[in-house]
N, C-alpha and C positions, 0 to 999 in steps of 0.2 A: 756238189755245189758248183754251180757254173761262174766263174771269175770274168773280170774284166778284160783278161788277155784272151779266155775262151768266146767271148762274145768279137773277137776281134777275128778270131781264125774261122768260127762261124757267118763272119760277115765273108771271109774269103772264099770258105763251101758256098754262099750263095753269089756271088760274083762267079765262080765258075759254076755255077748254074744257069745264072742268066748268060753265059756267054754262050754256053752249049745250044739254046737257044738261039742264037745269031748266027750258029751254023748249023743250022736243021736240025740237032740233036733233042733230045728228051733235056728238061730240066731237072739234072742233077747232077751235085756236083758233090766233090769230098776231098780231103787232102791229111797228109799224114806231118805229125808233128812228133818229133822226135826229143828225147829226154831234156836237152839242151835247149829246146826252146825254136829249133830251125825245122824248117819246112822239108822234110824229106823227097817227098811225092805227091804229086795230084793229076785225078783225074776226070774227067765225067761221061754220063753216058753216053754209050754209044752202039745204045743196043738197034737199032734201024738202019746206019749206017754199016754195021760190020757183020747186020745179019745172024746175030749172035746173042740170045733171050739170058748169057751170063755177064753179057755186058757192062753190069752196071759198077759204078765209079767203087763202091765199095768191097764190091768183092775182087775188082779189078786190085785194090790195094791192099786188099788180104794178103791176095796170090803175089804179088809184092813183095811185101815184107817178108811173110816165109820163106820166098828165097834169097832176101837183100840182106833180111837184119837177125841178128844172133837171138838165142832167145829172150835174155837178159835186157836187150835194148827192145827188141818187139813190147816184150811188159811192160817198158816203160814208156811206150810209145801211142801218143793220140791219136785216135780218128777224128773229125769234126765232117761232119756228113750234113747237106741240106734237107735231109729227110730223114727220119728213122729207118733204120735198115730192114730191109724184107727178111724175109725168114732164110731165104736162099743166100743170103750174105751173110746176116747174122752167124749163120752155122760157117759160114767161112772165117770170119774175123777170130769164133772164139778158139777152131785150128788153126790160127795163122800165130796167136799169142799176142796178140792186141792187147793193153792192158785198158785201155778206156775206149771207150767211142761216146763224142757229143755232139748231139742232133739240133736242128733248128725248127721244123716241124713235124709233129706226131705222127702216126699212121693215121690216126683219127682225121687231125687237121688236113693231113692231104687228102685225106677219102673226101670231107667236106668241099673243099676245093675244087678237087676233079672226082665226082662219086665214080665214073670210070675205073678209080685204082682203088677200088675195091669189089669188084665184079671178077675175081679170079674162083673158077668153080673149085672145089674139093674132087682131088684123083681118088679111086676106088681103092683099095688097099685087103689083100689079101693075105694073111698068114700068122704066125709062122706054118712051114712046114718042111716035113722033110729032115728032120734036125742030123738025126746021126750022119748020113751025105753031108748035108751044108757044113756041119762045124769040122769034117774033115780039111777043107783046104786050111782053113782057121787056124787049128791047130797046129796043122805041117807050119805055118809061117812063124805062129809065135809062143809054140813051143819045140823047136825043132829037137 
């Protein structure tokens, strides 16, 4: 259920949204709210500028928090994201130990918006294989 305070920190994801914009950046933006109620971190894309396709605000504040906030406070700590997060973040946020993430527009509503951000082909994918090799490093690490 989205509250009256998360509609306030969503208007802040999209304020640094539109800002990211005013300095050539992509529009999006995110920011981390912390158990207490204060603003941890924020950041927005800036995947054009740094030449960098992991760029983006949310996973920039994954990598964050997993190294900033204990695990205890990461749980209990918000995302508020102007967009729904990609797949590539998503998998970031849920190893960083995020306990919520809340977004302002869907995957859907941005594809509608710019049909562009939804034109990512599907990579080929092959396997498994090879199993008894592959699971040897695996096991040397975590079962020593």
């Amino acid at each position: 259920m989205i509250t009256s305070a998360d509609e306030g920190f969503l208007r802040r994801a999209i304020a640094i949204a539109a800002h990211a914009v005013t300095v050539g950046d992509a529009p999006f933006g995110s920011l981390l709210v912390g158990p207490d109620g204060a603003i941890l971190a924020e950041a927005h894309n800036t995947v054009r500028r740094d030449n960098d396709i992991s760029a983006h605000p949310e996973l920039k504040l994954a990598r964050w928090s997993a190294r900033e906030l204990d695990p205890d406070t990461a749980a209990r700590t918000t995302m508020y994201t102007s967009c729904q997060p990609c797949g590539m973040c998503a998998g970031g946020i849920v190893r960083s130990g995020l306990g919520r993430v809340v977004y302002a527009l869907s995957t859907e509503q941005l594809v509608e918006a710019n049909p562009e951000s939804g034109a990512w082909p599907e990579a080929a994918q092959d396997g498994p294989a090879l199993f008894d090799e592959a699971r040897a490093p695996i096991e040397a690490y975590y079962r020593p």
